[in-house]
C-alpha positions as CSV (number, residue, x, y, z in Angstrom):
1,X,205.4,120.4,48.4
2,X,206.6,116.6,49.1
3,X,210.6,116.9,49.4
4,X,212.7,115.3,47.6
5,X,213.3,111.5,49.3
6,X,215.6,108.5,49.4
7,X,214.0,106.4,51.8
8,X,210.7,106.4,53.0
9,X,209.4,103.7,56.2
10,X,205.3,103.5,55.5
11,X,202.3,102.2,57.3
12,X,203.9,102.1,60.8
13,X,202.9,103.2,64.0
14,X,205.1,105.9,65.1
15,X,205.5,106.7,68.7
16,X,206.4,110.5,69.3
17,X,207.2,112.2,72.5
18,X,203.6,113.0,73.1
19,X,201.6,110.9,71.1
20,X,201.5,107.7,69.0
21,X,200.3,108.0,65.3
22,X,199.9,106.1,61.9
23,X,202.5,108.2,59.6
24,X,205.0,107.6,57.3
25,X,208.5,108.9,57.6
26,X,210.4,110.1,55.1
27,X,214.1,110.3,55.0
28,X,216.8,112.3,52.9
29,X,220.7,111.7,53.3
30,X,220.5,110.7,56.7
31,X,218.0,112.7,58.2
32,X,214.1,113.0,58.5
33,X,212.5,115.0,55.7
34,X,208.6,114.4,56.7
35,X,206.1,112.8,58.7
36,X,202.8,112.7,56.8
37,X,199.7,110.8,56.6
38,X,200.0,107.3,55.0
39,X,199.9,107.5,51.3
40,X,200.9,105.4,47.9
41,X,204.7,105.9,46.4
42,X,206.1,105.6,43.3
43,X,209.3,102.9,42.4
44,X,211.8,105.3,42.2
45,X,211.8,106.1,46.1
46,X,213.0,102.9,48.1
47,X,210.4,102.0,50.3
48,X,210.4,99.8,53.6
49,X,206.8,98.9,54.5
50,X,206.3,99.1,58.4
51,X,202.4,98.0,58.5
52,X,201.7,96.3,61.7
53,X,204.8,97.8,63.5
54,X,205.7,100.2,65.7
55,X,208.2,102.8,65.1
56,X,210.2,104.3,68.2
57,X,212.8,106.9,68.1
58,X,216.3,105.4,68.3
59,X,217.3,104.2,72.1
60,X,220.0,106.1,73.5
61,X,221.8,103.8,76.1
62,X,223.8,106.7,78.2
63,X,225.8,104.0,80.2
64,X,227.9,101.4,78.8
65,X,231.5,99.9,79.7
66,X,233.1,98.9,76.6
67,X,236.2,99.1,77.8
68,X,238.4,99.6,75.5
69,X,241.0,100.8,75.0
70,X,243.3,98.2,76.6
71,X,240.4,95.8,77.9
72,X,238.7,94.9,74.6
73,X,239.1,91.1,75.9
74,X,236.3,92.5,78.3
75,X,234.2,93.8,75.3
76,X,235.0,96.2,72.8
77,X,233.1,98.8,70.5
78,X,232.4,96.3,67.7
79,X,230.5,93.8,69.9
80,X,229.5,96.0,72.0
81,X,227.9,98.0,69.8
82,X,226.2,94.9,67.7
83,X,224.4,93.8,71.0
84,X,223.0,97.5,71.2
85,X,221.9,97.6,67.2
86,X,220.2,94.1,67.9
87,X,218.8,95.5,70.5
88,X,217.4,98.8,68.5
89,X,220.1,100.6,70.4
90,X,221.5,103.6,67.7
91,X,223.2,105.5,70.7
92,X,225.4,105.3,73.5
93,X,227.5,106.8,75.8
94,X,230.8,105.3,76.7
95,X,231.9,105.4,80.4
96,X,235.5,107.1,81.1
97,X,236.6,104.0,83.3
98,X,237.5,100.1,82.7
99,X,239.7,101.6,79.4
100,X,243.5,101.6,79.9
101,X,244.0,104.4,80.1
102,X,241.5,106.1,81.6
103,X,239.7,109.0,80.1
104,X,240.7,111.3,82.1
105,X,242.5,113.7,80.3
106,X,242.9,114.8,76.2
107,X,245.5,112.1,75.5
108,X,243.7,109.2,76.4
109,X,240.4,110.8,75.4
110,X,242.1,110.8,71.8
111,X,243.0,106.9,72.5
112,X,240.0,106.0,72.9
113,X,238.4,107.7,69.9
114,X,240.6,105.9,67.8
115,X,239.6,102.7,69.0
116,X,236.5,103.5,68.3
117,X,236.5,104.5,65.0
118,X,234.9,102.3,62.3
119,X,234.4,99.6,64.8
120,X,230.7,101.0,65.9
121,X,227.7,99.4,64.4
122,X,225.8,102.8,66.1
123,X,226.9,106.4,66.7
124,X,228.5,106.9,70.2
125,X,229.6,109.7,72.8
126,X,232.0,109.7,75.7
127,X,232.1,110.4,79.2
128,X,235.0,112.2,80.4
129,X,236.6,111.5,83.8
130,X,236.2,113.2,87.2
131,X,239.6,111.9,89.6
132,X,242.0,113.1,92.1
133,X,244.3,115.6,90.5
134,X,242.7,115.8,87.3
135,X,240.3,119.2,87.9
136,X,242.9,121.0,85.4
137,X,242.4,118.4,82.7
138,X,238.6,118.7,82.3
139,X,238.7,121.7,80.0
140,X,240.4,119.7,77.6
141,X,238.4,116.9,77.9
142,X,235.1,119.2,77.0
143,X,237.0,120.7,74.3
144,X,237.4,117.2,72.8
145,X,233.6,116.7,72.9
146,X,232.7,115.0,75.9
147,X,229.1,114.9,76.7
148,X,229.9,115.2,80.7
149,X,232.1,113.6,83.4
150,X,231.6,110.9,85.8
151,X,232.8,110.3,89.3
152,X,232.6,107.7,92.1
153,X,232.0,107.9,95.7
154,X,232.7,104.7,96.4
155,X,235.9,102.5,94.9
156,X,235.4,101.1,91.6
157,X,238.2,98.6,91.2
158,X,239.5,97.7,87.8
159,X,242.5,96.6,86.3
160,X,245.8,97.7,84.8
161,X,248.1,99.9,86.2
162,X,246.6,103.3,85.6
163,X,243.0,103.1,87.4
164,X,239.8,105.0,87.8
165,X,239.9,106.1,91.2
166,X,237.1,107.2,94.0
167,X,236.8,110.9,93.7
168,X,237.1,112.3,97.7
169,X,235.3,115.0,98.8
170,X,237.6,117.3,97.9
171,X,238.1,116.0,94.4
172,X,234.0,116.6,94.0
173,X,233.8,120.3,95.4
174,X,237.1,121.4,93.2
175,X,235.7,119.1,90.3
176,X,232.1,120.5,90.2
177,X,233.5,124.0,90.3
178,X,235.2,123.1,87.1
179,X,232.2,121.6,85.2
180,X,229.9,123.8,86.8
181,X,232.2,126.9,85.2
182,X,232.4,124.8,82.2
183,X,228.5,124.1,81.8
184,X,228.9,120.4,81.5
185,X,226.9,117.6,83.9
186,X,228.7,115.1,86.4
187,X,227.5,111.9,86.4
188,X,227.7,110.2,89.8
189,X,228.0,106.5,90.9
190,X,226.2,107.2,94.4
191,X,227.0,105.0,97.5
192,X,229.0,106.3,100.7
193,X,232.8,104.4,100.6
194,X,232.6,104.6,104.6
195,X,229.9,102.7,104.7
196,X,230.7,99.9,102.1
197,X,233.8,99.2,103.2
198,X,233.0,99.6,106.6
199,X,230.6,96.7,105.9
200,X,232.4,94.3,103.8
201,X,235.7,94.9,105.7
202,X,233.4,93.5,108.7
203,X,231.7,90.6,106.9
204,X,235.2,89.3,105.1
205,X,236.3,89.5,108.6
206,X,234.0,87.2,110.0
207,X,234.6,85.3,106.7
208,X,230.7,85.7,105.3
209,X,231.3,86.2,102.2
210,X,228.4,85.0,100.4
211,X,225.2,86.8,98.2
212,X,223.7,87.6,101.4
213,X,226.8,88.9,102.9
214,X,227.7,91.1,100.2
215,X,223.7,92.2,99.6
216,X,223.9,93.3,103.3
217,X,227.3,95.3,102.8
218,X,225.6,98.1,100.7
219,X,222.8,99.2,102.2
220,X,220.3,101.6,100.9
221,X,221.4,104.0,103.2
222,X,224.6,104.2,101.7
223,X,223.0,105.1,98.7
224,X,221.3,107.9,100.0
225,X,224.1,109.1,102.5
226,X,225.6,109.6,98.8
227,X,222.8,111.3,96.9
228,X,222.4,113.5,100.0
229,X,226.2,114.8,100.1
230,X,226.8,115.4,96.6
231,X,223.2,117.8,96.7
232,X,224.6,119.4,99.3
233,X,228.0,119.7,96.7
234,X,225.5,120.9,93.8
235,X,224.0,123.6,96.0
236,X,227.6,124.5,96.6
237,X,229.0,125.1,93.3
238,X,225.9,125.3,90.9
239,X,227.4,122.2,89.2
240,X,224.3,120.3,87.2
241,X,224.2,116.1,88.4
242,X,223.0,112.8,87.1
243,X,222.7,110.0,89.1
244,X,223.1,107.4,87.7
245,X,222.1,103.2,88.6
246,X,219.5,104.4,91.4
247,X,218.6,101.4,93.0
248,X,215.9,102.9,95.8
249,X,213.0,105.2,96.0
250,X,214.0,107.0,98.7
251,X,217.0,108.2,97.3
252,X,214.5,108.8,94.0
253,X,212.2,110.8,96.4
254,X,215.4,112.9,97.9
255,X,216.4,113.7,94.1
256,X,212.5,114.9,93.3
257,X,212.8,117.0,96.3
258,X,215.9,118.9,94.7
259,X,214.3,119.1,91.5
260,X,211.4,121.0,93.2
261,X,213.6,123.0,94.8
262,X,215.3,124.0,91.8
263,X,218.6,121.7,91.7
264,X,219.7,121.1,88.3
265,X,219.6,117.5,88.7
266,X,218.5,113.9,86.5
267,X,218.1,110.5,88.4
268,X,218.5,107.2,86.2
269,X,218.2,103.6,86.6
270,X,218.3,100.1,84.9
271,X,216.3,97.9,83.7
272,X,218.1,95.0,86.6
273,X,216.5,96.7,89.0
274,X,213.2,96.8,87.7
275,X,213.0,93.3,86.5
276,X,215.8,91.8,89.0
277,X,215.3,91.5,93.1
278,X,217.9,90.0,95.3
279,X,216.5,87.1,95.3
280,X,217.8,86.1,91.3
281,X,220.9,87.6,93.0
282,X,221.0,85.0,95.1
283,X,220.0,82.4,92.2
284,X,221.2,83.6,89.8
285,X,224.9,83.9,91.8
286,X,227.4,86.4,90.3
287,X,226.2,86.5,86.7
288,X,223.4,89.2,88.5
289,X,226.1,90.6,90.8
290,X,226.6,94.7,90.4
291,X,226.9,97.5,92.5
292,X,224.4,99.0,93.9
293,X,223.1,95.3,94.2
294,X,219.5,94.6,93.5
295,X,217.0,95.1,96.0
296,X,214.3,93.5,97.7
297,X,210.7,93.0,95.4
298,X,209.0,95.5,97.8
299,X,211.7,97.9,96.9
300,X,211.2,97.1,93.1
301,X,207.6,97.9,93.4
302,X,208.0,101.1,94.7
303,X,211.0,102.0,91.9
304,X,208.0,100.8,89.5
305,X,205.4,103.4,91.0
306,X,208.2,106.0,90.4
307,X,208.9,104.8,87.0
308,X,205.0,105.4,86.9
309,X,204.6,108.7,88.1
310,X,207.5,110.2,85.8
311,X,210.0,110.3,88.6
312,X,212.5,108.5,86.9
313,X,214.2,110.4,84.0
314,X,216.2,107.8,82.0
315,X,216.8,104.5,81.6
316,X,220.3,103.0,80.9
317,X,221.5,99.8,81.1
318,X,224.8,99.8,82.9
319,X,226.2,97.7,80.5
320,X,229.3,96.2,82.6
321,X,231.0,92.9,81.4
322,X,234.2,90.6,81.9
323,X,235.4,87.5,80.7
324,X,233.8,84.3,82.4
325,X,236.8,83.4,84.4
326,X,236.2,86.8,86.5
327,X,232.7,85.9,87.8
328,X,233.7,82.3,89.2
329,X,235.2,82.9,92.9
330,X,233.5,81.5,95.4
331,X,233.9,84.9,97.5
332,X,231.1,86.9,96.0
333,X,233.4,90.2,97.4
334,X,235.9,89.1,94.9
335,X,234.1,88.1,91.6
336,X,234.0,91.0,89.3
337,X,230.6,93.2,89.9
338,X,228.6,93.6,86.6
339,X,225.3,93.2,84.6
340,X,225.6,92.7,80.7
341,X,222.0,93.3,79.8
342,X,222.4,96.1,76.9
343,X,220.9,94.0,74.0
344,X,217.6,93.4,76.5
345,X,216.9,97.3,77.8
346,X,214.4,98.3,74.9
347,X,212.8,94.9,74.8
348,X,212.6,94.5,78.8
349,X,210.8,98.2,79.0
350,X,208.4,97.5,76.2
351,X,207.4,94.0,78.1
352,X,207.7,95.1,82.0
353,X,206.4,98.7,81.4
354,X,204.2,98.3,78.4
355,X,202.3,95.3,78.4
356,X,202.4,93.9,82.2
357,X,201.9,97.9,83.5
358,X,200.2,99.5,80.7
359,X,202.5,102.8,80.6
360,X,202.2,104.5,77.8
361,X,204.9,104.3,74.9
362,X,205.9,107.6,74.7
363,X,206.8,108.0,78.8
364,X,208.8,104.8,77.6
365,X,210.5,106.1,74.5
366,X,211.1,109.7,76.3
367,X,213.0,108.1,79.4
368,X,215.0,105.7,76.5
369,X,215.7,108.1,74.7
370,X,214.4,111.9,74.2
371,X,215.8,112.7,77.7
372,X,218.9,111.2,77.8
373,X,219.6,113.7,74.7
374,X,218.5,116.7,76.3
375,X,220.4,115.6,79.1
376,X,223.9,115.7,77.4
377,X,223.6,117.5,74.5
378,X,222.4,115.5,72.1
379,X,219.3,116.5,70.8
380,X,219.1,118.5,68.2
381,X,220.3,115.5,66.4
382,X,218.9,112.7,68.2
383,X,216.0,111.4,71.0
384,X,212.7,112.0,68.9
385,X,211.3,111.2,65.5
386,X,211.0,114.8,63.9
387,X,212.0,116.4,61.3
388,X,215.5,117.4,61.1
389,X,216.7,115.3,63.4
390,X,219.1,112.2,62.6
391,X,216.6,109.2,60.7
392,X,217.4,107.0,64.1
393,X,214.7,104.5,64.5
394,X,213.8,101.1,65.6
395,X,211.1,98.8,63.8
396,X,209.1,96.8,66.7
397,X,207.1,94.0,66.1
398,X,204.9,94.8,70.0
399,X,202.8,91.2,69.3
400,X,205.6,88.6,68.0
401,X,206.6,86.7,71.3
402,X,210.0,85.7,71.7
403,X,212.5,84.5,74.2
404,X,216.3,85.3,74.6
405,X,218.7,82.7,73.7
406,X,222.3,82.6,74.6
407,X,222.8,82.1,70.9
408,X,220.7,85.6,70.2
409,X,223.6,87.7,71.9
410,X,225.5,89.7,70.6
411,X,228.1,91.1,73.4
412,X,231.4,89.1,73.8
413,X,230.9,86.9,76.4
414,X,227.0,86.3,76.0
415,X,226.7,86.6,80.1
416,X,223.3,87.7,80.0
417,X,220.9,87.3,83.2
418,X,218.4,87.8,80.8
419,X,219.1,84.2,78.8
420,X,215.2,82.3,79.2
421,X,213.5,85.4,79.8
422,X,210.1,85.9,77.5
423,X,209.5,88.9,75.2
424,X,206.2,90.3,73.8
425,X,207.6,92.0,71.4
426,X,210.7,91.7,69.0
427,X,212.7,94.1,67.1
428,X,212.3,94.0,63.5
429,X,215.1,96.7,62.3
430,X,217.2,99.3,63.6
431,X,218.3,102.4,61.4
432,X,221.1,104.7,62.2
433,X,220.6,107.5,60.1
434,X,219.0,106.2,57.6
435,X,221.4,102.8,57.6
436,X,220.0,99.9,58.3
437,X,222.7,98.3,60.6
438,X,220.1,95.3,62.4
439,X,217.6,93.2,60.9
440,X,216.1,90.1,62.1
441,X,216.1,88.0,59.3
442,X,219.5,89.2,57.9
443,X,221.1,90.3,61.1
444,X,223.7,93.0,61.3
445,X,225.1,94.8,58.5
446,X,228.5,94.2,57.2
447,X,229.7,98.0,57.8
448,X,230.0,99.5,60.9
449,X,228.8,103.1,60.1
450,X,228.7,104.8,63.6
451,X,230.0,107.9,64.0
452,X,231.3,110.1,67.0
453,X,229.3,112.9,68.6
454,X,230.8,115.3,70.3
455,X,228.9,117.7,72.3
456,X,228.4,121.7,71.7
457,X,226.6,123.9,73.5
458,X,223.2,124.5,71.7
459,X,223.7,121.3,69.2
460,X,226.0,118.5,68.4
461,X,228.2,117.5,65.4
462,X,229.2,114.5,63.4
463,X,232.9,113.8,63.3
């Protein structure tokens, strides 16, 4: 028996985890009701034809910097989150950093929800914080509904008073006890401080302080000095990692080795390093400036052969901005390190990894977004078009060519690397459960209707 409907999106192409197939979706308050074989509806259902288009699941972009509270001047929630529904984004995943304050503990956890609310075109998560002295505040930072923590090896930077700080070796052993015990998932930014700094203290020393000078500071071996350690760490204390921004395949190739040998363990990267080499770094100048920096084409090849063979589990985009006057320094050491590419991630897989390498839709769509919600939490709500889970999807036009205009963005300070670049494809609509919050000809809707998730063990809730 046909349930009973309020939306239905016919005649598309829907990609599912392991397949892609003509069906039409229907959807009931919110939430997917059916996926059946294309048929003729009546005029009491409402009814958004989708022949000739694609249907993905949702995106589910697990690494942004929207920095508030505090830094909205930076970006904020609103904008931030209108380049991501532009770009068929209905999920992300705020980093714990950049805000001021912090979130590093329950108070400024509860900041930080309040800035967000009602200012999100899409539904959203939070990172918690991993720092020095704060092991004893991570309990209540779960408790509040954060999907995992994150941590640095290496020095961030940032602004205001109350930082995010590099967490020291002892900081990650006591930390990863703690999440570990808790059941949660640290999320590390992997490159070794000593090195780095060894580097760049050397360089700004001898006054190089160029691209080249600051490409050569961090190395991929720091990279991998890191991803090596913290293993070691997980082995330790049980705790579960993500890497995140992995900019090499060795370190990729150190991570599949601890997944083979039973290390509960994710490795991500972004879409600057499979479309971006050092060389636009050097071009481009600071506006492709971020840390770990992009690497060599040989390098990018090989990170593509990975993305190939399934080695590469999710796909964020590291979403990192600042206002203009940050990038211009003629000491590339000092300009603020960041790529704002989030409206482009979707779009930039479907072009590099679709149509130039032929990968198959679904091994896209899973990395953008089914595993990024088994990863934290998310997915007995979100990642996949089935039914019962949230109505989260994104309406691609895969054959209308376009190319990105400064004028397209959405994010603050339009900084994109990505201005010029040529699309395939084009996103026709993006639906947060069952809202249609982006469309091309109308642009975004006038209410922002995302909602926070906060994580539970075996599901996640709406609040």
């Amino acid at each position: 028996m046909q349930p009973e409907l309020d939306l239905i999106i016919a005649g598309g192409t829907v990609v599912l985890s392991d397949r892609v197939a003509k069906l039409d979706i229907g959807i009931r308050n919110g939430t997917i009701q059916s996926l059946t074989p294309p048929m003729t509806y009546g005029n009491e259902i409402t009814v958004i034809q989708a022949e000739g288009l694609h249907i993905l699941p949702g995106t589910i972009d697990i690494h942004v910097h929207f920095n508030e509270p505090g830094l909205g001047s930076w970006e904020g929630f609103q904008t931030g989150s209108a380049a991501l529904a532009a770009g068929g984004m209905t999920t992300y995943v705020d980093m714990p950093l950049n805000g001021v304050p912090p979130t590093v503990n329950a108070e400024h956890l509860a900041t930080k929800k309040t800035a967000a609310e009602h200012h999100s075109y899409v539904d959203y998560a939070l990172w918690g914080g991993l720092v020095e002295g704060n092991a004893a505040q991570l309990a209540e930072l779960s408790v509040g509904g954060v999907v995992g923590f994150k941590a640095f090896m290496s020095e961030p930077g940032g602004e205001g008073e109350e930082i995010f700080t590099r967490a020291d070796d002892d900081t990650l052993l006591a930390g990863m006890k703690e999440i570990a015990r808790l059941g949660h998932v640290l999320a590390l930014h992997a490159e070794d401080e000593s090195t780095v700094s060894t580097l760049a203290h050397q360089a700004i020393a001898q006054g190089k302080t160029g691209v080249r000078d600051y490409l050569d500071s961090r190395p991929i071996v720091a990279e991998v000095i890191a991803v090596k350690r913290a293993l070691d760490y997980s082995r330790q204390t049980g705790c579960a990692l993500h890497f995140v921004h992995i900019s090499s395949r060795e370190a990729v190739d150190i991570i599949t080795a601890a997944k083979q040998e039973g290390l509960n363990v994710t490795v991500e990267t972004c879409p600057h390093y499979l479309v971006l080499t050092d060389q636009d770094m050097e071009n481009k100048g600071v506006l492709a400036k971020c840390a770990p920096p992009l690497r060599s084409a040989e390098e990018q090849s090989a990170l593509w052969d990975a993305v190939s063979l399934g080695l590469i589990d999710i796909i964020a985009s590291d979403h990192s901005p600042c206002p203009p006057e940050m990038k211009q320094s003629t000491n590339f050491f000092e300009a603020w390190g960041g790529i704002s590419g989030a409206q482009s991630t979707l779009l930039l897989m479907l072009e590099e990894g679709y149509h130039q390498r032929q990968i198959p839709l679904p091994a896209i769509t899973n990395m953008l977004s089914k595993n990024p919600a088994q990863r934290l939490g998310l997915a007995q709500s979100k990642g996949q078009i089935e039914i019962g889970l949230d109505a989260d999807l994104v309406l691609v036009d895969l054959n209308q060519p376009d190319t990105l205009d400064k004028e397209d963005l959405y994010d603050k300070h339009r900084q994109s690397p990505y201005i010029g670049y040529s699309f395939s494809s084009t996103v026709q609509k993006t639906i947060v459960r069952g809202h249609i919050v982006y469309d091309q000809s109308s642009g975004l809707t006038d209410t922002c209707v995302g909602q926070f998730i906060a994580y539970q063990t075996g599901g996640v809730i709406h609040g």
